[in-house]
mmCIF file of the N, C-alpha and C atoms, coordinates in Angstrom:
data_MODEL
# 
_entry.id   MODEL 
# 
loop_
_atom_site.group_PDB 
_atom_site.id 
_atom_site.type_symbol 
_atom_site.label_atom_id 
_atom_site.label_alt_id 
_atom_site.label_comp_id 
_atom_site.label_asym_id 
_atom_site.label_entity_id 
_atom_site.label_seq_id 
_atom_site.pdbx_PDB_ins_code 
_atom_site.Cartn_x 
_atom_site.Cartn_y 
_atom_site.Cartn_z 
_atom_site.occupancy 
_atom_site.B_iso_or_equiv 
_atom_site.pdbx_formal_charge 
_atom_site.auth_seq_id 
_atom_site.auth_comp_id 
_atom_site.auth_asym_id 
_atom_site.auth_atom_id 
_atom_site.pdbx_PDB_model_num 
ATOM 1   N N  . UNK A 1 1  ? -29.358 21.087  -17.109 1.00 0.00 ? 1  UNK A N  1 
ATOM 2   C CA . UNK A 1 1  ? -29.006 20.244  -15.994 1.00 0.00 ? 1  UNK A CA 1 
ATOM 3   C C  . UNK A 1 1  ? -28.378 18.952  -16.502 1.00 0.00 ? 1  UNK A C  1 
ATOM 4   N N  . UNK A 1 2  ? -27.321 18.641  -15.833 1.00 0.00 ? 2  UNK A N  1 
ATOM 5   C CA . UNK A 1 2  ? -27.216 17.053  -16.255 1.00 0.00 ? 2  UNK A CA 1 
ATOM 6   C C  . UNK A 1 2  ? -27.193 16.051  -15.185 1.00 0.00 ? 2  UNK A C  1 
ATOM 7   N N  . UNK A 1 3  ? -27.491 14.599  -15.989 1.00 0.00 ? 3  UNK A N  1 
ATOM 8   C CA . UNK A 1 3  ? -27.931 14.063  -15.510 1.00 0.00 ? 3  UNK A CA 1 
ATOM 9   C C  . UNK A 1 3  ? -26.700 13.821  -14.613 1.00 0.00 ? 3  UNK A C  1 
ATOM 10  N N  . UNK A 1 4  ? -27.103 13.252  -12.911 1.00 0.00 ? 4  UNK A N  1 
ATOM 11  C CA . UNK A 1 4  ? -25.890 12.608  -12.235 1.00 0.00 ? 4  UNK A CA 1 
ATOM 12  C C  . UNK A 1 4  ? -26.048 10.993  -12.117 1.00 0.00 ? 4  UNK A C  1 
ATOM 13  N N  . UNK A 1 5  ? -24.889 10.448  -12.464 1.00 0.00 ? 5  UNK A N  1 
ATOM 14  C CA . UNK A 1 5  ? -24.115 8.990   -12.401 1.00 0.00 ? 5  UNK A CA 1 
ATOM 15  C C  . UNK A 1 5  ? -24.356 8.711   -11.247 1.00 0.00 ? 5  UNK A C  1 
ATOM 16  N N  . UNK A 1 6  ? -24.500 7.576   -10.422 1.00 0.00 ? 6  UNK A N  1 
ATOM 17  C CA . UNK A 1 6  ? -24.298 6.755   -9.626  1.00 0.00 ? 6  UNK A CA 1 
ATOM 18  C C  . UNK A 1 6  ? -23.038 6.434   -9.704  1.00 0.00 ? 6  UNK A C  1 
ATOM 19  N N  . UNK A 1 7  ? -22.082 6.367   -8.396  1.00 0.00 ? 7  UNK A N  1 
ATOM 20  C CA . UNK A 1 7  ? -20.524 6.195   -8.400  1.00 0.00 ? 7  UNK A CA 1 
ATOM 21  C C  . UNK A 1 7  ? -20.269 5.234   -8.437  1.00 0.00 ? 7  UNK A C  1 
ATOM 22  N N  . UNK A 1 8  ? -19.409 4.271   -8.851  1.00 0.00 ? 8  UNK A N  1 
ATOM 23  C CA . UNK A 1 8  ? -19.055 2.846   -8.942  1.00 0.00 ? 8  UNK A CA 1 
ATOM 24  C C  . UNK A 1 8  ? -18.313 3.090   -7.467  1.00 0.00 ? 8  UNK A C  1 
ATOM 25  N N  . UNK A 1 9  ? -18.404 1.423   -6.942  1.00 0.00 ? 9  UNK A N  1 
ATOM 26  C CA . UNK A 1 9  ? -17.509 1.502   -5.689  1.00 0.00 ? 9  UNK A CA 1 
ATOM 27  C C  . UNK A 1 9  ? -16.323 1.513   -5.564  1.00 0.00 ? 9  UNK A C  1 
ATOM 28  N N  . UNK A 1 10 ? -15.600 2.279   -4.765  1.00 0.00 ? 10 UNK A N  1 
ATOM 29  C CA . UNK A 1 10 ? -14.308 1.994   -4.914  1.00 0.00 ? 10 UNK A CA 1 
ATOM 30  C C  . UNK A 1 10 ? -13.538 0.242   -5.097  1.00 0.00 ? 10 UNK A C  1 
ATOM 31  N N  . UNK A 1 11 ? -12.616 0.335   -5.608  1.00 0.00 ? 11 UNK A N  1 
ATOM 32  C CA . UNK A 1 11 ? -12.136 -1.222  -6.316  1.00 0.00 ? 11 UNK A CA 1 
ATOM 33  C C  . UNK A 1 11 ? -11.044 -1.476  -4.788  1.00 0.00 ? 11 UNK A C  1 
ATOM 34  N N  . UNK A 1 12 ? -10.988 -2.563  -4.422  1.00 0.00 ? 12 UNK A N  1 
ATOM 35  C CA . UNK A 1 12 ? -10.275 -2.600  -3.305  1.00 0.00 ? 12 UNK A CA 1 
ATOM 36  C C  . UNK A 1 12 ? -8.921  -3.246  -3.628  1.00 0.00 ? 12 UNK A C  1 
ATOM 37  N N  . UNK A 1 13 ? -7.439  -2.434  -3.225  1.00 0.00 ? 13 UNK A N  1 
ATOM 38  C CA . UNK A 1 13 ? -6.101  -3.406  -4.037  1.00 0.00 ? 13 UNK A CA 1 
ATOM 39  C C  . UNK A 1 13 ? -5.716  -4.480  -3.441  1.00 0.00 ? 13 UNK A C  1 
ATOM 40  N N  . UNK A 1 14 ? -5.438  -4.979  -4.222  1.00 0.00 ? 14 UNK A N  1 
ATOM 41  C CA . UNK A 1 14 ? -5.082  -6.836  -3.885  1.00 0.00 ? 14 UNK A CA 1 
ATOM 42  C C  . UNK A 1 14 ? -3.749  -7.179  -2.696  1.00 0.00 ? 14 UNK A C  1 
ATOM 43  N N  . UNK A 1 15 ? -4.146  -8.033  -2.150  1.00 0.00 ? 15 UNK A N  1 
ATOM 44  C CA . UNK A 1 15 ? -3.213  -8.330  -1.088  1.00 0.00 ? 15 UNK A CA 1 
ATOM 45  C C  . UNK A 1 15 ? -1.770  -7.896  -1.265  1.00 0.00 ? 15 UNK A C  1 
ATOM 46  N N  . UNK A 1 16 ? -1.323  -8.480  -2.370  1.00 0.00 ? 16 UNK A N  1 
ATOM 47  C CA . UNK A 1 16 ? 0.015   -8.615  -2.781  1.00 0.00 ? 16 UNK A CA 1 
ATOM 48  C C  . UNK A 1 16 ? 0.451   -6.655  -3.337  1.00 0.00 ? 16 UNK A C  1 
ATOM 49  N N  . UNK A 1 17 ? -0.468  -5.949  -3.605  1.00 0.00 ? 17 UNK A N  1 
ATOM 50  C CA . UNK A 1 17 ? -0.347  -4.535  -3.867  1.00 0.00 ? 17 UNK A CA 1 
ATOM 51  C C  . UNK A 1 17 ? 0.191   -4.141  -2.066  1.00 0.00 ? 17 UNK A C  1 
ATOM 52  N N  . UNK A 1 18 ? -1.197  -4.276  -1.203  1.00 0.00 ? 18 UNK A N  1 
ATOM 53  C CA . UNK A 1 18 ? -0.849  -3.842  -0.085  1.00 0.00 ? 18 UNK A CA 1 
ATOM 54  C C  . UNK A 1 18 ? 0.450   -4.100  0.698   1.00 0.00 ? 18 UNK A C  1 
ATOM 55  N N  . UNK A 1 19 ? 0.990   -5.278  -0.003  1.00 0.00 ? 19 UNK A N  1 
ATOM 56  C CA . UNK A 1 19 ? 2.488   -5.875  0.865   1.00 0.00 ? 19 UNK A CA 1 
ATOM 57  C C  . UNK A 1 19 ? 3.377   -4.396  0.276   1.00 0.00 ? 19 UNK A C  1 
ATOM 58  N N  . UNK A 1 20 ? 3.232   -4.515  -1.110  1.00 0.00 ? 20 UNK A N  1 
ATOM 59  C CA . UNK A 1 20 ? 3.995   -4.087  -1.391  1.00 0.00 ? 20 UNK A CA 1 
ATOM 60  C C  . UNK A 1 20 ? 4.755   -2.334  -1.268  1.00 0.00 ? 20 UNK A C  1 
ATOM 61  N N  . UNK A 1 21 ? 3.173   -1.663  -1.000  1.00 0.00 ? 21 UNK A N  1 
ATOM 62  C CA . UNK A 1 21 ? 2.736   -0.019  -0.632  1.00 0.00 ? 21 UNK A CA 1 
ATOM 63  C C  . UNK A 1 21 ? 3.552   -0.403  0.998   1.00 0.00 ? 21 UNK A C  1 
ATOM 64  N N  . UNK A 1 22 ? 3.527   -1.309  1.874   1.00 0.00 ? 22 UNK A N  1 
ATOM 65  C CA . UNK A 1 22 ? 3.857   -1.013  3.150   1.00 0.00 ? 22 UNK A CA 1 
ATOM 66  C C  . UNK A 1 22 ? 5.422   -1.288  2.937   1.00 0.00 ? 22 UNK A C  1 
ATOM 67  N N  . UNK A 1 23 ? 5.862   -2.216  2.440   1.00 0.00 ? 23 UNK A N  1 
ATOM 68  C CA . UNK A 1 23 ? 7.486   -2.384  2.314   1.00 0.00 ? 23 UNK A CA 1 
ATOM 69  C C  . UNK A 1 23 ? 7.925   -0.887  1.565   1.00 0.00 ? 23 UNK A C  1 
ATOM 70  N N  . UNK A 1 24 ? 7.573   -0.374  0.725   1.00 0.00 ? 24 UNK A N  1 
ATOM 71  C CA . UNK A 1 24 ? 7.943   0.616   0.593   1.00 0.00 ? 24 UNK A CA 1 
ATOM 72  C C  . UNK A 1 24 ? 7.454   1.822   1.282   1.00 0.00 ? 24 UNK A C  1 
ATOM 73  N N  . UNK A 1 25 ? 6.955   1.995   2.254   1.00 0.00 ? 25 UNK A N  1 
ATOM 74  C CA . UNK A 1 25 ? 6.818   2.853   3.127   1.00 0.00 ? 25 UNK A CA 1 
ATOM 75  C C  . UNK A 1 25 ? 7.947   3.099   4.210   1.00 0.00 ? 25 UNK A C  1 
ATOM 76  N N  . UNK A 1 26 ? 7.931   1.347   4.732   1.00 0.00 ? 26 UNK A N  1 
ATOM 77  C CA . UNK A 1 26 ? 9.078   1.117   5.142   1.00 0.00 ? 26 UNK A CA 1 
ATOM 78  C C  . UNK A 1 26 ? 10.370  1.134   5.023   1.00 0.00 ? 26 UNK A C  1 
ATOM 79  N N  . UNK A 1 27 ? 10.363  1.216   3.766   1.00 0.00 ? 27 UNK A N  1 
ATOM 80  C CA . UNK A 1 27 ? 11.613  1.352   3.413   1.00 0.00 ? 27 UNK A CA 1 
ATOM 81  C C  . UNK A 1 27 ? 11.770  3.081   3.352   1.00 0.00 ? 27 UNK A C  1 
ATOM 82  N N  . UNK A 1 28 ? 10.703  3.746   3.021   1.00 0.00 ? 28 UNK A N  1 
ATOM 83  C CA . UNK A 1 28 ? 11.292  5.209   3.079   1.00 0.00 ? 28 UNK A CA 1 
ATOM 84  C C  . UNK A 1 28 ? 11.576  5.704   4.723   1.00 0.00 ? 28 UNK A C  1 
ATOM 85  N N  . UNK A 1 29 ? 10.919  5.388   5.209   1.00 0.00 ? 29 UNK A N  1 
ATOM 86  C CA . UNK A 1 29 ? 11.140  5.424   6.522   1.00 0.00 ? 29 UNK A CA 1 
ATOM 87  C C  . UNK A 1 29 ? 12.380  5.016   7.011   1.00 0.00 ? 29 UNK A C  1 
ATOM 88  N N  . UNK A 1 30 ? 12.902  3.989   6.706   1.00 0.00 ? 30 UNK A N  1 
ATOM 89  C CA . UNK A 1 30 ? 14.260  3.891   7.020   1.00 0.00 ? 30 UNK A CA 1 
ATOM 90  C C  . UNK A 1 30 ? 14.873  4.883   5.818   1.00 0.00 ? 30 UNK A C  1 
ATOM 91  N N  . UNK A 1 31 ? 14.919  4.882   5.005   1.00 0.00 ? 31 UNK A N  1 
ATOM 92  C CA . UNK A 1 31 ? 16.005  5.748   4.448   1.00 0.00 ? 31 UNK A CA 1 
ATOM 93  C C  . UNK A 1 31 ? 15.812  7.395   5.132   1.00 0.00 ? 31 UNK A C  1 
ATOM 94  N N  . UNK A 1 32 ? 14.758  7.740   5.467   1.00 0.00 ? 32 UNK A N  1 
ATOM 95  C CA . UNK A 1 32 ? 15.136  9.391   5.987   1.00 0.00 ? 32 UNK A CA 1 
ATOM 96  C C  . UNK A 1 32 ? 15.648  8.797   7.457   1.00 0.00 ? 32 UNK A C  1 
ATOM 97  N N  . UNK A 1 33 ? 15.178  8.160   8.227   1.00 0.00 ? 33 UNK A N  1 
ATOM 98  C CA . UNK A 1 33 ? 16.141  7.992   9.350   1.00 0.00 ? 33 UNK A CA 1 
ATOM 99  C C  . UNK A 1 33 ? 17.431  7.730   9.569   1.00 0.00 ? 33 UNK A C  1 
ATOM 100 N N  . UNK A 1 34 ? 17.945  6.949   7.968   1.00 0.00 ? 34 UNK A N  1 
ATOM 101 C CA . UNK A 1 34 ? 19.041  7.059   7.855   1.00 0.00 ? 34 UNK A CA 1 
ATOM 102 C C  . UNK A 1 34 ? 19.781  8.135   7.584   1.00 0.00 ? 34 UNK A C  1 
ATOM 103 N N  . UNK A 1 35 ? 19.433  9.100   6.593   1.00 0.00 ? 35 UNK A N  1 
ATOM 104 C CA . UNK A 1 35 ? 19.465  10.440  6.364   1.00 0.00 ? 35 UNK A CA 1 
ATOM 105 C C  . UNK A 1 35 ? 19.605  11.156  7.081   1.00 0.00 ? 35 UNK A C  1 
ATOM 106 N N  . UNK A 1 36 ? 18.998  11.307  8.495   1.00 0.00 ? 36 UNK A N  1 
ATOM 107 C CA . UNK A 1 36 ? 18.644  11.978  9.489   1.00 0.00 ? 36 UNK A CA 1 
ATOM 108 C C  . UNK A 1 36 ? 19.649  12.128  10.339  1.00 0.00 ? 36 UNK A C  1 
ATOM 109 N N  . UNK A 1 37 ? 20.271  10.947  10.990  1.00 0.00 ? 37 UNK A N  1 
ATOM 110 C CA . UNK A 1 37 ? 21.087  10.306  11.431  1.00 0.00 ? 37 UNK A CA 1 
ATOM 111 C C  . UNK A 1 37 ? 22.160  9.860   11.236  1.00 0.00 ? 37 UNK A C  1 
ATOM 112 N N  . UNK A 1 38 ? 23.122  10.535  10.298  1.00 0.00 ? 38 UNK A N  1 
ATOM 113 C CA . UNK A 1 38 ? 24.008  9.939   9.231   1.00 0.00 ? 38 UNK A CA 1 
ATOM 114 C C  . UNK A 1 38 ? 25.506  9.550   10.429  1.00 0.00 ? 38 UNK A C  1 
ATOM 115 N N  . UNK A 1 39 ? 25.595  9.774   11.308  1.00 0.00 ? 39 UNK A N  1 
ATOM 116 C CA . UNK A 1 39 ? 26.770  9.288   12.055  1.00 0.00 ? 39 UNK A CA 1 
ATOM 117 C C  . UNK A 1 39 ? 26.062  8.133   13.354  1.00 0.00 ? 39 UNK A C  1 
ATOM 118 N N  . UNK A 1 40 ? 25.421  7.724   13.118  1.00 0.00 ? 40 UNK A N  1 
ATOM 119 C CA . UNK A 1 40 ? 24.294  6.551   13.935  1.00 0.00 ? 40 UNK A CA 1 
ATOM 120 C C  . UNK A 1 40 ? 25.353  5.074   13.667  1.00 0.00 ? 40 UNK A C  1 
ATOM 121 N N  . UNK A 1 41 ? 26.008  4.597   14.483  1.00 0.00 ? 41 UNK A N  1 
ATOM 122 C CA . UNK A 1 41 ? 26.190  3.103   14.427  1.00 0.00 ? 41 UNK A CA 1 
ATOM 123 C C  . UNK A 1 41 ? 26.516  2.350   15.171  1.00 0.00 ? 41 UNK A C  1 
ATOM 124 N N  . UNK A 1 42 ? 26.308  0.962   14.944  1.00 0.00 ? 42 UNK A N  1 
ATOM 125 C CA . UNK A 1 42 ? 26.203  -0.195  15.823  1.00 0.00 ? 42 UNK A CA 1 
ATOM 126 C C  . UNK A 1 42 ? 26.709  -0.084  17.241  1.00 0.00 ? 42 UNK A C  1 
ATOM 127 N N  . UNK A 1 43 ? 26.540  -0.664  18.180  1.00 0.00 ? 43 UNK A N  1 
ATOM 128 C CA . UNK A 1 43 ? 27.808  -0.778  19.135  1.00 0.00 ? 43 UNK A CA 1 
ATOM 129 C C  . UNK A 1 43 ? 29.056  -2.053  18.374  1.00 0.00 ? 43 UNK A C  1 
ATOM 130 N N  . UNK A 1 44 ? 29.948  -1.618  19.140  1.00 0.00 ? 44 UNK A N  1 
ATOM 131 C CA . UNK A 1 44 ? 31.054  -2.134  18.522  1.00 0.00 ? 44 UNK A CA 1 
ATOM 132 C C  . UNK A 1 44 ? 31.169  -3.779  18.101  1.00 0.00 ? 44 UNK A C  1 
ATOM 133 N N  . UNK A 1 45 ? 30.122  -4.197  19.664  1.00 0.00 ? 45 UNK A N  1 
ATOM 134 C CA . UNK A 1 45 ? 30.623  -5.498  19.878  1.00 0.00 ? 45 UNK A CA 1 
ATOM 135 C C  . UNK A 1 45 ? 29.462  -6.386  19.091  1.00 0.00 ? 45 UNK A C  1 
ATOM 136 N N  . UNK A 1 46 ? 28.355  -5.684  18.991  1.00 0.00 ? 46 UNK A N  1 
ATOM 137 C CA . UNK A 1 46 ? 27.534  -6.039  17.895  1.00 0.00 ? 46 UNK A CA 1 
ATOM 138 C C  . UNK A 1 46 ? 27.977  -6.103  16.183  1.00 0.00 ? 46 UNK A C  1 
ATOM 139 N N  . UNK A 1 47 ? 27.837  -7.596  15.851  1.00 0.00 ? 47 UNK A N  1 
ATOM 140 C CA . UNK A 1 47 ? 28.203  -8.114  14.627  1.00 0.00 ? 47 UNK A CA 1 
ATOM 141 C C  . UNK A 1 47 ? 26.784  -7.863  13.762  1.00 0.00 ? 47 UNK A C  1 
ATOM 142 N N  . UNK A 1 48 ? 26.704  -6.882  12.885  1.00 0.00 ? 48 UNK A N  1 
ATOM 143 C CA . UNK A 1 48 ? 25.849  -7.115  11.996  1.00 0.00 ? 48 UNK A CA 1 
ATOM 144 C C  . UNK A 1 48 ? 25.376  -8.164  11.103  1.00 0.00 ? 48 UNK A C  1 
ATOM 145 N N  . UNK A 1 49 ? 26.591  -8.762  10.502  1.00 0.00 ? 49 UNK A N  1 
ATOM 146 C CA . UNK A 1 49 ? 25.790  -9.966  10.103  1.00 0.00 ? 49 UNK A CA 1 
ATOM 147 C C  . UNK A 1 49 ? 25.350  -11.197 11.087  1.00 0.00 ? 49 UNK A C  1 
ATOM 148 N N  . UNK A 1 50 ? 25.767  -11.532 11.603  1.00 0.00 ? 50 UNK A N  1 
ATOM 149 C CA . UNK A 1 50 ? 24.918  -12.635 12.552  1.00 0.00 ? 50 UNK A CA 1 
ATOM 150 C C  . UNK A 1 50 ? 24.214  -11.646 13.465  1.00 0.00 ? 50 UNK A C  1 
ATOM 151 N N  . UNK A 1 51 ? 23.627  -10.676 13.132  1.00 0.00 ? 51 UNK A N  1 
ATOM 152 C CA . UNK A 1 51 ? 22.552  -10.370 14.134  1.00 0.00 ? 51 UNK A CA 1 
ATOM 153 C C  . UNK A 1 51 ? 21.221  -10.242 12.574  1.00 0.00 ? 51 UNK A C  1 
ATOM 154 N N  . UNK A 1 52 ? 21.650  -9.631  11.531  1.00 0.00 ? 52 UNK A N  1 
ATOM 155 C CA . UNK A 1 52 ? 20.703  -10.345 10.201  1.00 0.00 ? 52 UNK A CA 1 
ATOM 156 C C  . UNK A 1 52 ? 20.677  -11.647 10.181  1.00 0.00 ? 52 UNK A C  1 
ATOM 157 N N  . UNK A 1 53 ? 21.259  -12.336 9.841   1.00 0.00 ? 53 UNK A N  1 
ATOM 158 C CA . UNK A 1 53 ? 21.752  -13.736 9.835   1.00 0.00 ? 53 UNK A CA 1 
ATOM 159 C C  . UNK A 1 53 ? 20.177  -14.375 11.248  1.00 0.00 ? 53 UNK A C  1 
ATOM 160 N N  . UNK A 1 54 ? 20.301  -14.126 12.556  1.00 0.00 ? 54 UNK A N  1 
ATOM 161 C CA . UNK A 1 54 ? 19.898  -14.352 13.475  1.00 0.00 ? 54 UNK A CA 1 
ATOM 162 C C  . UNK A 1 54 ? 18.132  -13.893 13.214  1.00 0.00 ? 54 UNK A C  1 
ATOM 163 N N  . UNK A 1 55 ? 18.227  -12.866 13.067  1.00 0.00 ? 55 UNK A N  1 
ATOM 164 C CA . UNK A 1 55 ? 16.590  -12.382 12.759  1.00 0.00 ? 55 UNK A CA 1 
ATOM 165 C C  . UNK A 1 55 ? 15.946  -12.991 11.576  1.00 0.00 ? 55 UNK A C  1 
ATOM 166 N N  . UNK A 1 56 ? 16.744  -13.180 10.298  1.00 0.00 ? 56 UNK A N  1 
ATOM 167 C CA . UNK A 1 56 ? 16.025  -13.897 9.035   1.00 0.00 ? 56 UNK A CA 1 
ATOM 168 C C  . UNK A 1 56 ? 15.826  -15.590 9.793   1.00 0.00 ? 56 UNK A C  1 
ATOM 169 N N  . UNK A 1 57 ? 16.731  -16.440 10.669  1.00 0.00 ? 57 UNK A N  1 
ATOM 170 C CA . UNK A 1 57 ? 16.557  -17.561 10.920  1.00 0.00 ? 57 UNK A CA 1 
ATOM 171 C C  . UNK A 1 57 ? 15.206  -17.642 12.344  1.00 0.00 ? 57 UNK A C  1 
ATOM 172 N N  . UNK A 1 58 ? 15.164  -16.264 12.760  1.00 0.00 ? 58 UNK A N  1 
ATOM 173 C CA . UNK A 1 58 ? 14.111  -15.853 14.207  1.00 0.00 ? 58 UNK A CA 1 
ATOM 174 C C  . UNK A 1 58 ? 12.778  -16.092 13.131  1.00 0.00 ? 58 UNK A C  1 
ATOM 175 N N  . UNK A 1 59 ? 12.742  -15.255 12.050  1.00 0.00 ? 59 UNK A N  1 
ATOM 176 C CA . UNK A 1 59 ? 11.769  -15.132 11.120  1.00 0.00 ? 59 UNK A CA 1 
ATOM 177 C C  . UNK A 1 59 ? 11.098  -16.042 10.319  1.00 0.00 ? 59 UNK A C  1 
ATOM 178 N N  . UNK A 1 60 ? 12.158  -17.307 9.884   1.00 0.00 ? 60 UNK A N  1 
ATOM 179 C CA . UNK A 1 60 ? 11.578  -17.930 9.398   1.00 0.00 ? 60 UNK A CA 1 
ATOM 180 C C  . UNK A 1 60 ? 10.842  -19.476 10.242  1.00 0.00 ? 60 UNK A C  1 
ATOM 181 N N  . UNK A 1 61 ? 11.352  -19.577 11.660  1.00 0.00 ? 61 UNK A N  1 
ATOM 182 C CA . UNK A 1 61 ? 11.178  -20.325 12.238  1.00 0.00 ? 61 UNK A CA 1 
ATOM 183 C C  . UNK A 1 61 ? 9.786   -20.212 12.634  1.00 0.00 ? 61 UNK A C  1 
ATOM 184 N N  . UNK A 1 62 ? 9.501   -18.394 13.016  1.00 0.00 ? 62 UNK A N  1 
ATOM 185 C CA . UNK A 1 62 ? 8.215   -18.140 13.425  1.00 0.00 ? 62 UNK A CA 1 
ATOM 186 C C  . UNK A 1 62 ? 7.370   -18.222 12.034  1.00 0.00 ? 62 UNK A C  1 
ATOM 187 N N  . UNK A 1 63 ? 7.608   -18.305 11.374  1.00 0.00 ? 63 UNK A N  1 
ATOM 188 C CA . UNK A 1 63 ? 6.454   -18.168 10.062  1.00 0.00 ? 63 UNK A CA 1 
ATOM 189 C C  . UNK A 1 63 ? 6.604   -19.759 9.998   1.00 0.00 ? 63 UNK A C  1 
ATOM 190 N N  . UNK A 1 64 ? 6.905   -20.328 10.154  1.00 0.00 ? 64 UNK A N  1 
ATOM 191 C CA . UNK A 1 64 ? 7.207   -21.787 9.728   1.00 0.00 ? 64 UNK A CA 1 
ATOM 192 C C  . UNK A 1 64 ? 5.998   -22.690 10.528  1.00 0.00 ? 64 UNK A C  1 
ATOM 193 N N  . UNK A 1 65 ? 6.096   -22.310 12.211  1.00 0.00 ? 65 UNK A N  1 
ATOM 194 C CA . UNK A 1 65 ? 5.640   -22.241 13.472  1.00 0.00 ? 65 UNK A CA 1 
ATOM 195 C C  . UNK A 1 65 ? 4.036   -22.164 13.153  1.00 0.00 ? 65 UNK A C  1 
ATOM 196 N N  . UNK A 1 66 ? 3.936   -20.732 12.783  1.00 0.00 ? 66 UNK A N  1 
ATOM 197 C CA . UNK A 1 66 ? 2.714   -20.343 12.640  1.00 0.00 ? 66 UNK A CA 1 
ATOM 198 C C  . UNK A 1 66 ? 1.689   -20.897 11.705  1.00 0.00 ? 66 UNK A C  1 
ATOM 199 N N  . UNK A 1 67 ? 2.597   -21.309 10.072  1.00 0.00 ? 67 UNK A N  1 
ATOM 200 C CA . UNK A 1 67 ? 1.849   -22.216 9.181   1.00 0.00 ? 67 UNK A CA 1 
ATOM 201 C C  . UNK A 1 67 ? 1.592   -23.485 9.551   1.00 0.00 ? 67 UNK A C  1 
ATOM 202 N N  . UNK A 1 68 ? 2.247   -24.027 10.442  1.00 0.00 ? 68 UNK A N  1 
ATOM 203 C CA . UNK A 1 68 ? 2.335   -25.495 10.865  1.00 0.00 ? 68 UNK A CA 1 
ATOM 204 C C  . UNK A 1 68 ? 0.695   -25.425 11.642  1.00 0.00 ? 68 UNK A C  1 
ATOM 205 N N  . UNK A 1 69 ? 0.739   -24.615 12.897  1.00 0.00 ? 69 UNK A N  1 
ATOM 206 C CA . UNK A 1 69 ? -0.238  -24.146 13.304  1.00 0.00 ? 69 UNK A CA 1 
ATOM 207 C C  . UNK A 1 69 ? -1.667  -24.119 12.361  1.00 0.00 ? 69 UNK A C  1 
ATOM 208 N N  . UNK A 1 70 ? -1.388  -23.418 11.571  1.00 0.00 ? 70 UNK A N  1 
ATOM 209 C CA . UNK A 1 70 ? -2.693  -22.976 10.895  1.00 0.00 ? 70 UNK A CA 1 
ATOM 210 C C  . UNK A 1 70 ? -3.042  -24.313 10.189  1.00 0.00 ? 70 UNK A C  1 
ATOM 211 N N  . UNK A 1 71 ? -2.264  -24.815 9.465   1.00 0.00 ? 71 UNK A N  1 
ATOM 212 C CA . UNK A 1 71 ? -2.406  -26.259 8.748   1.00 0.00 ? 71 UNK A CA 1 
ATOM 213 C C  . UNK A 1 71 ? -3.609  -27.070 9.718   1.00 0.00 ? 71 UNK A C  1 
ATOM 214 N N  . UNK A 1 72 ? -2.242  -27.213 11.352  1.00 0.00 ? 72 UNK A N  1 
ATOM 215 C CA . UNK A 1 72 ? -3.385  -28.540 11.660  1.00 0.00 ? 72 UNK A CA 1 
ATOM 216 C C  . UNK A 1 72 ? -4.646  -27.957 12.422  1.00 0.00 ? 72 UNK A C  1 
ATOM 217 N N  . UNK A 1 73 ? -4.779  -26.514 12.239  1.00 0.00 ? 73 UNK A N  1 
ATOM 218 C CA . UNK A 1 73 ? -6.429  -26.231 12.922  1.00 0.00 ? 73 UNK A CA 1 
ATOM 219 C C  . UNK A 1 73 ? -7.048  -26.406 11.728  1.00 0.00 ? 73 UNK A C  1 
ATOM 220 N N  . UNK A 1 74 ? -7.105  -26.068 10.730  1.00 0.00 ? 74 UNK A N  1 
ATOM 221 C CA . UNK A 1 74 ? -7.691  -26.003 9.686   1.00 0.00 ? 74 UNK A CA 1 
ATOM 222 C C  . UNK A 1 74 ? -8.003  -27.327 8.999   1.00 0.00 ? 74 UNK A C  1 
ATOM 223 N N  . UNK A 1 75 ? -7.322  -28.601 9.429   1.00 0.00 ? 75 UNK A N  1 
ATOM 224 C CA . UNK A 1 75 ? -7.313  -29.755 9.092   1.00 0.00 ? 75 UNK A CA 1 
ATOM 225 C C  . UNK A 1 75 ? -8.138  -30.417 10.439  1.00 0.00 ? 75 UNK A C  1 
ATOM 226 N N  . UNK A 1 76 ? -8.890  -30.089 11.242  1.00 0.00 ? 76 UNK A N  1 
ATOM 227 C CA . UNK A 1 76 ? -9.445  -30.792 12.197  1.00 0.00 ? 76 UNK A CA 1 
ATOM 228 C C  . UNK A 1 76 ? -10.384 -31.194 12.261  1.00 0.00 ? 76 UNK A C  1 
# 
């Protein structure tokens, strides 16, 4: 017979792992939809870059917003 081990606990991955497992999820996800879809595009009158352009400046305003936020609850 042998003896049985007690299991160590699973190790839990670090924040910055988990960003990184979901961006690349995401990102496969867009690439088979792109794949999928290979004649898929814009409407005409839609400008891709100022609609990136528009969402990175949507994005950083709200993260900006939100830290400002957190700052002064956390400072009260």
């Amino acid at each position: 017979m042998s003896s049985l081990t007690p299991r160590k606990p699973a190790k839990q991955p670090c924040v910055l792992c988990q960003r990184i497992r979901g961006f690349l999820i995401a990102a496969a996800f867009l690439l088979v939809f792109m794949w999928s879809q290979p004649d898929w595009r814009l409407p005409v009158w839609l400008d891709l870059t100022t609609l990136v352009g528009d969402l990175f400046l949507f994005a950083f305003v709200a993260l900006f917003c939100f830290k400002l936020w957190q700052h002064r609850r956390n400072n009260r």
